[in-house]
Every structure is written in C-alpha cells, then in structure tokens.
N, C-alpha and C positions, 0 to 999 in steps of 0.2 A: 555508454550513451546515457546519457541523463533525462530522467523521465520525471512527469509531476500529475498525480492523483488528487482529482478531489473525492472525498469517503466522506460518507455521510453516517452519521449513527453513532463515532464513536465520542466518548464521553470521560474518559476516565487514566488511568493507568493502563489498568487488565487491558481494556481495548486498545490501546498502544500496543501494549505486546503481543496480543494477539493478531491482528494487523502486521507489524513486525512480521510474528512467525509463520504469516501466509504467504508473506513474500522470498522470506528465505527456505520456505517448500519451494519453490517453483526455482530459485539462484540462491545457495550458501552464502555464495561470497557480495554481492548486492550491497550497495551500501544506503540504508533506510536513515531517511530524517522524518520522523510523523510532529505534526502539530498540530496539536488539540484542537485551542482558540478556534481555527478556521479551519481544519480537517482535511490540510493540505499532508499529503505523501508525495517527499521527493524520493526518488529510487535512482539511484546509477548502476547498469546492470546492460549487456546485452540482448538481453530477452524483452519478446516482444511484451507491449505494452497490455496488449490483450489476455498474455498468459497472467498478469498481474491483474488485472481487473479478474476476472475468474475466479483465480484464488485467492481475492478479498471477498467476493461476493460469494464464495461458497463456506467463508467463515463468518459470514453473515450479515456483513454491510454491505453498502452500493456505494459503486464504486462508477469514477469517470475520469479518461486521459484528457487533461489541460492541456491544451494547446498554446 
C-alpha cells in the first residue's frame, strides 16, 4: 500500500536518514522516497499509517498522513 507523509523539521541529509531509519524500524522491507524541498515521505509498506507517524515523531519530527 502506498502511503504519503508530510514531516516537518527535516533539513538536511542526516534527517533523511534518519527519517529513513524510523521507518524501516517499524517495516525492513518499506520502500522510502523522502524529499526535502517539501518534506513529503512516500512510504509503500503494509503497515499502518499511524505506526509510521509514531516512529517519525519519536525520532523527532511531526509528522502527518496526506490524504
């Protein structure tokens, strides 16, 4: 299922990867598109949308499922 995040805060590289590696805590296999510019996160992954919000927001951003 394909999912799209807006993350607010992040800036940089580091916070790509970081980002990145909150989401593949919650699904290994997840496939992550992050983009800065606008601080859209696409995610394609079975898992809920909420378990990704969570563990972007407990690596330190806020985070919100795009509809």
């Amino acid at each position: 299922m394909s999912q799209a995040f807006q993350v607010e805060g992040m800036s940089c590289g580091h916070c790509q990867q970081v980002v990145t590696q909150a989401i593949h805590a919650v699904d290994p296999q997840a496939q992550v598109t992050v983009t800065l510019d606008n601080g859209h996160v696409d995610v394609v992954s079975p898992h809920a949308p909420d378990d990704f919000v969570l563990a972007i927001e407990n690596a330190g951003y806020r985070a919100r499922p795009v509809r």
